[in-house]
C-alpha positions in Angstrom: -12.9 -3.4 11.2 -10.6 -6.1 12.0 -6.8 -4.9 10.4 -4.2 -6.7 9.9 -2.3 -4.5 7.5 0.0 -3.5 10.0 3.1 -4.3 7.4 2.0 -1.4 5.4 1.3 1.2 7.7 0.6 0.2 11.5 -3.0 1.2 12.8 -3.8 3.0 14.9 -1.1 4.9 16.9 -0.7 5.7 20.5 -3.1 8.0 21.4 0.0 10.5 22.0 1.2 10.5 18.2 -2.2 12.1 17.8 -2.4 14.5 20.5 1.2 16.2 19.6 0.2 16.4 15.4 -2.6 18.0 16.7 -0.8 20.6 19.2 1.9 21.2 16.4 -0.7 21.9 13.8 -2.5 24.2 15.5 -0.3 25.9 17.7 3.7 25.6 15.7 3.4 24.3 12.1 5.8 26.7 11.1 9.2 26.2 9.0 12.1 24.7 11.0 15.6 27.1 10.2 13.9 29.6 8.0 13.2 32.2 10.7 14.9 33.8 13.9 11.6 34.3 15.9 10.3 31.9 18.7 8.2 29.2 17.1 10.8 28.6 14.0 13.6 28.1 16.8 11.1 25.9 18.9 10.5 23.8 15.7 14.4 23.4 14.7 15.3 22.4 18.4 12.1 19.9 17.9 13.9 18.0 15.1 16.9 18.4 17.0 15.4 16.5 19.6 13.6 13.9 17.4 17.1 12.8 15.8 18.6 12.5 19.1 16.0 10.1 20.0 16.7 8.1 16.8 20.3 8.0 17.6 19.4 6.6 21.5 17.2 3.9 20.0 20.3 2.5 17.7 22.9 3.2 20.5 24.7 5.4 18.2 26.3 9.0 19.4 26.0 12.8 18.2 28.7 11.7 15.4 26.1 10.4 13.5 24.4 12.4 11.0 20.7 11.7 10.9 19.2 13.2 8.0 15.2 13.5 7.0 13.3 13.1 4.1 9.7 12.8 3.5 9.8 9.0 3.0 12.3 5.8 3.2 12.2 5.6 -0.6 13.1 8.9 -0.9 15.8 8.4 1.7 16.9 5.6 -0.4 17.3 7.5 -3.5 19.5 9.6 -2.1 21.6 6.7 -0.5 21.7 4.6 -3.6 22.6 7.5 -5.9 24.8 9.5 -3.6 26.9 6.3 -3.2 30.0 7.3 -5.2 30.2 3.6 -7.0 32.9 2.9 -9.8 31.9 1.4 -12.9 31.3 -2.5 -12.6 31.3 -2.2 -8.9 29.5 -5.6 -7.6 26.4 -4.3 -5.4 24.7 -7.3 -3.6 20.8 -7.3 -2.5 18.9 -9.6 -0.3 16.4 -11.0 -2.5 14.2 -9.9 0.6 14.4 -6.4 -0.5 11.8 -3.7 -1.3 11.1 -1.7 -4.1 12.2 1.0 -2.6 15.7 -0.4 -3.2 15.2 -2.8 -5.9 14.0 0.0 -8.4 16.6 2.9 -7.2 19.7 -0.2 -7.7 18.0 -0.8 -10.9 17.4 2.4 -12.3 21.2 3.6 -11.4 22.6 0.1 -13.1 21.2 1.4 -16.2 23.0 4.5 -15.5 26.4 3.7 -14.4 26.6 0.2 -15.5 26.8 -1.1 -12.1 26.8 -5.5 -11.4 23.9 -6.4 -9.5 23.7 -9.7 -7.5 21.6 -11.3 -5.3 22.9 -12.8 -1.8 21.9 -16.8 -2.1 19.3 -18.1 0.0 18.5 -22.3 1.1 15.6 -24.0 0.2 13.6 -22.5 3.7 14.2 -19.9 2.9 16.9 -18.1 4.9 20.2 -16.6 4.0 22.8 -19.1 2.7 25.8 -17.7 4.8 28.5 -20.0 3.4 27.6 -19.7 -0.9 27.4 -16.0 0.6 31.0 -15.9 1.7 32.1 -17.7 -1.5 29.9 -15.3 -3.7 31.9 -12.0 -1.7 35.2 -14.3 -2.8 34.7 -14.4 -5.9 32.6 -11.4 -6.5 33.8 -8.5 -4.0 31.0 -6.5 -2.6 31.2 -2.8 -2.9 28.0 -2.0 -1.2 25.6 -4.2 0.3 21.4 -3.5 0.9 19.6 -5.6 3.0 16.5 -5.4 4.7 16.3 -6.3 8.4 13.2 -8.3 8.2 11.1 -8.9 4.9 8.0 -7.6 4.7 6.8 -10.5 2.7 7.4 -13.1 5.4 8.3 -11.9 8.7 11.6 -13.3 8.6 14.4 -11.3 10.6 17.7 -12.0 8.3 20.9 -12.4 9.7 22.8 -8.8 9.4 24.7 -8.8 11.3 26.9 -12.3 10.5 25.7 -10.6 6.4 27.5 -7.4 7.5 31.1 -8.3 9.4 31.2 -10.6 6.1 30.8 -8.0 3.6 33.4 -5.6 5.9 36.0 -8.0 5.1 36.0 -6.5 1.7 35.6 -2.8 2.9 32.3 -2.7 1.8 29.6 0.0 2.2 26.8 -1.6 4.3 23.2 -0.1 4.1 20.3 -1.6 6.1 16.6 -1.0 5.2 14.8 -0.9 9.0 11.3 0.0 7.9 9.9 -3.2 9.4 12.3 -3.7 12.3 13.0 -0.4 14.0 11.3 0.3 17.2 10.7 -3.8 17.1 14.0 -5.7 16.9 16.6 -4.3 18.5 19.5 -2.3 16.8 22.7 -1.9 18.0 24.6 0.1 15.1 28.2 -0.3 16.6 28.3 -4.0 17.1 26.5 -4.3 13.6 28.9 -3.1 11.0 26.2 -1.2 9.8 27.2 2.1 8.0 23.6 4.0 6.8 20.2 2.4 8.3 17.2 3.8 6.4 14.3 4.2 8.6 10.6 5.4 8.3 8.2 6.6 10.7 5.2 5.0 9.8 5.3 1.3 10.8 7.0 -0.2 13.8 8.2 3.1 15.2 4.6 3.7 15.6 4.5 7.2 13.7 3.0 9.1 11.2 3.1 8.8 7.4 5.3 11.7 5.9 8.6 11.6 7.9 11.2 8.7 7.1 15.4 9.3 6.7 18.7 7.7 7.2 21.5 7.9 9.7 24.9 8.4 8.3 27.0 6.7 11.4 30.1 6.3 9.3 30.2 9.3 7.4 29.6 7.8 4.2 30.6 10.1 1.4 27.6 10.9 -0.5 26.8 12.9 -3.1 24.0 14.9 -3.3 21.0 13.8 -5.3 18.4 16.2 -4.3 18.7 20.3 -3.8 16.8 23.0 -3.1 16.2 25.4 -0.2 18.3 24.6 3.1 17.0 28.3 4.7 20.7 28.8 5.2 23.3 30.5 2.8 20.7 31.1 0.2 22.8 33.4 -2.5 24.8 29.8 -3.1 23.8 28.1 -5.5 25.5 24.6 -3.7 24.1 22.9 -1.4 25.1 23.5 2.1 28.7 21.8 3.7 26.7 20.2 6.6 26.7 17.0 7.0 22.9 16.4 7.6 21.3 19.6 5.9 23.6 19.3 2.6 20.7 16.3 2.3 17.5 18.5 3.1 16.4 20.6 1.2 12.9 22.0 1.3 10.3 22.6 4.1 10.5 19.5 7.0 7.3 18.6 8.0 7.4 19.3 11.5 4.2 18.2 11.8 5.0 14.8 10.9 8.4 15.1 13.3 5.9 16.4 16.0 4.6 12.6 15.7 7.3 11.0 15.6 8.9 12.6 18.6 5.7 11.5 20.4 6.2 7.9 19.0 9.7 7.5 20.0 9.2 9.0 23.3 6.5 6.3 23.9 7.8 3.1 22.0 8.8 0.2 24.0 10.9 -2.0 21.6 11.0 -5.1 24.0 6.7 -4.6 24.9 6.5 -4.2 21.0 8.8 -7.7 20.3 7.3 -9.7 22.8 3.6 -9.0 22.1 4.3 -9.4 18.3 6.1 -12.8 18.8 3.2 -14.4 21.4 0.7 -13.0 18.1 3.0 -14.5 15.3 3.1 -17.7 17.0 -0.3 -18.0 17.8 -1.3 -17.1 14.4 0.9 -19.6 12.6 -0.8 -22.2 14.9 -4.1 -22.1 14.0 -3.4 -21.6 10.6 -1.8 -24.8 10.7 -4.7 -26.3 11.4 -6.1 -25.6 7.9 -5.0 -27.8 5.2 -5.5 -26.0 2.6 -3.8 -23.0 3.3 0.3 -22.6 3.0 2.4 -20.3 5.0 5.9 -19.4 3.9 8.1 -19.0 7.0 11.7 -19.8 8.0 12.3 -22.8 9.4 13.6 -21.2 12.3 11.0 -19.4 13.9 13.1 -17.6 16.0 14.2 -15.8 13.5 10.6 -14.9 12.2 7.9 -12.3 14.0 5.1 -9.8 12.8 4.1 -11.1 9.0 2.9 -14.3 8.0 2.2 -14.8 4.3 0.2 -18.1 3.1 -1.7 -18.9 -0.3 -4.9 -20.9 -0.7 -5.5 -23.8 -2.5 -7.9 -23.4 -5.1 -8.0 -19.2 -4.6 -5.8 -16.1 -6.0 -5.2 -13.9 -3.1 -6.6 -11.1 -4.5 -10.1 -12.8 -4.6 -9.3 -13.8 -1.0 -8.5 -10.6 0.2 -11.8 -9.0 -1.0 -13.9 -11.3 0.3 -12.5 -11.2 4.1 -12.8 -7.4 3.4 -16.7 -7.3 1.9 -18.1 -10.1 3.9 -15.8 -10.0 7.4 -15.1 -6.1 7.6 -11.0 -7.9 7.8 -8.3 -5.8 6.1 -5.0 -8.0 4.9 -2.4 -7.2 2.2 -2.3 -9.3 -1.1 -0.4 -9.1 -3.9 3.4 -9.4 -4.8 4.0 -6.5 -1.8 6.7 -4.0 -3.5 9.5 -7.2 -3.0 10.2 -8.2 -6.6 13.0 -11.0 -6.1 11.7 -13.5 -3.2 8.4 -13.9 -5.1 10.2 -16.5 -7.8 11.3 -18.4 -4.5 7.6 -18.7 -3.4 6.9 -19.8 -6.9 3.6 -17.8 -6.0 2.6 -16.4 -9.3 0.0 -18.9 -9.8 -2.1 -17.8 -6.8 -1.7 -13.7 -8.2 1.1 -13.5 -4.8 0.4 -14.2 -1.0 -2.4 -12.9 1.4 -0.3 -11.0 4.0 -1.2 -10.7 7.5 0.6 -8.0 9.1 0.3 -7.8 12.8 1.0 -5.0 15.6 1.1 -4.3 18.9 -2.5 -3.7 19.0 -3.4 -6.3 17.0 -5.2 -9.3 19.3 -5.8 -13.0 19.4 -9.8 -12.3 18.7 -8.4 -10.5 15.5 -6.8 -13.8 14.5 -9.5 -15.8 15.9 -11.8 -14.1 13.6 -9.4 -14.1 10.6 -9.1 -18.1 10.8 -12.8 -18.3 11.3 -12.8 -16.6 8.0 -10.6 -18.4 6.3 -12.2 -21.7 7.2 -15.7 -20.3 6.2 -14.4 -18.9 2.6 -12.7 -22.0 2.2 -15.6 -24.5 3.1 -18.5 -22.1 0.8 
């Protein structure tokens, strides 16, 4: 099988991911912090060592709390409703963003009565900085979600400029990495980033099952999910700690076994520079088919990893099962989780995009044999 799903979940892992879920499951898959003997300890001081790996790959300190949870939308539930919001405060989305944020903002709007508003984007496509700063004028951010680069198109948005903007208001910035960490480079402190949501699953490289945030301001948050901590159990509050007030329940230390192996072996800079030469070389020779349209920036530079492109003629969907039941190729299609950008693609007509997402074990034969593919569907 040829995959190109690599947006959703990347496949396969390094060999290493495998070998230490393995180990853990056989030989420590115990619980982390609910027992004094030798394996619980070697489990906690596991995760210990996993979240100080997370903090070396953002080049942020001990100070910041990182905190687990069993998925990014998870995680992102408890940012969104452990923000402590006022009534009518003004939160600002890209219209980039997931589900996994788009929902949770929804679903607490209804709740506390919260203004939602989208940050303006040009006509390719990319983040219109100056209506921005006149929308944060006018409309003063209180929090601000925004995904590092959109798993619809591959374009890597501008957070940082996004980010000092919304600061000049005091605002609470939250970024969504789940396509860019362990890929583009993060460097929290010159970011005015206050809570990145991560997940282990796609360009870190690691398992399905572990995901989080990382507090680095110490961002008040109120806790939106409780349960067992394995600490101070006759209380019926939720721990004082800053990271396991927000973890409750068994960690799966299998998962973090993977991870750790992931984020011992990832080589952001390998990852971005393999994933650019694919993107490129993709979006050239689908260029050379007229009937297909890509939806990318128009500065490339700012794009890498995902390329999604109707058909003339096709819905995606059908497109997507035939290069699955007659060329053994797996791709994405649909409307991807990413409600918003989809009226800016006008894309409705074609039932969404066909999304390729690439990795760094994806290679040029792959895309060779995807465009060959295409051109044969195209031509039956």
């Amino acid at each position: 099988m040829v995959y190109l799903d690599n947006a959703a979940t990347t496949f396969p892992k390094p060999s290493v991911v495998y070998d230490a879920m393995d180990k853990m499951n056989r030989e420590g898959a115990v619980n982390a912090g609910r027992g004094s003997y030798k394996l619980a300890q070697d489990a906690s001081r596991l995760i210990a060592e996993t979240k100080d790996l997370l903090r070396r790959l953002i080049y942020v300190d001990i100070s910041a709390a990182v905190i687990f949870a069993p998925s990014i939308t998870i995680a992102m539930n408890q940012i969104v409703n452990g923000l402590r919001l006022r009534n009518k405060a003004v939160v600002y989305l890209s219209p980039y963003e997931h589900n996994a944020v788009a929902r949770s903002i929804y679903e607490l709007a209804k709740k506390k009565g919260i203004i939602v508003k989208e940050i303006p984007i040009n006509s390719d496509l990319e983040i219109d900085l100056e209506k921005m700063k006149y929308e944060f004028a006018k409309d003063r951010p209180e929090a601000v979600f925004c995904t590092h680069v959109s798993n619809v198109t591959g374009y890597i948005l501008p957070v940082k400029e996004i980010f000092e903007e919304s600061k000049k208001y005091n605002c609470v910035n939250i970024l969504d990495s789940a396509q860019s960490m362990g890929l583009v480079e993060i460097r929290a402190s010159l970011m005015k980033v206050d809570i990145i949501a991560f997940t282990g699953h796609k360009t870190l490289y690691g398992p399905l099952g572990i995901g989080g945030f990382i507090n680095i301001s110490g961002v008040p948050l109120d806790v939106f999910i409780s349960g067992g901590t394995g600490s101070d159990s006759l209380n019926l509050e939720m721990p004082d700690g800053k990271e396991s007030r927000y973890e409750s329940s068994s960690c799966n230390i299998v998962a973090v076994a993977g991870l750790n192996a992931a984020l011992k072996d990832i080589d952001p800079v390998f990852c971005m520079k393999r994933e650019k030469e694919l993107s490129d070389y993709l979006i050239d020779k689908l260029s050379s088919v007229k009937e297909i349209k890509m939806y990318l920036p128009e500065n490339l530079k700012r794009h890498v990893g995902i390329v999604s492109f109707v058909v003339k003629g096709f819905n995606s969907e059908d497109i997507g099962t035939i290069l699955d039941e007659d060329f053994d190729i797996a791709v994405r299609t649909g409307y991807h989780c990413a409600p918003f950008i989809h009226k800016y693609l006008k894309d409705t007509g074609t039932l969404g995009t066909v999304r390729v997402g690439l990795g760094q074990f994806s290679t040029m034969d792959d895309i060779d044999k995807l465009v060959a593919g295409m051109k044969e569907i195209i031509d039956a």
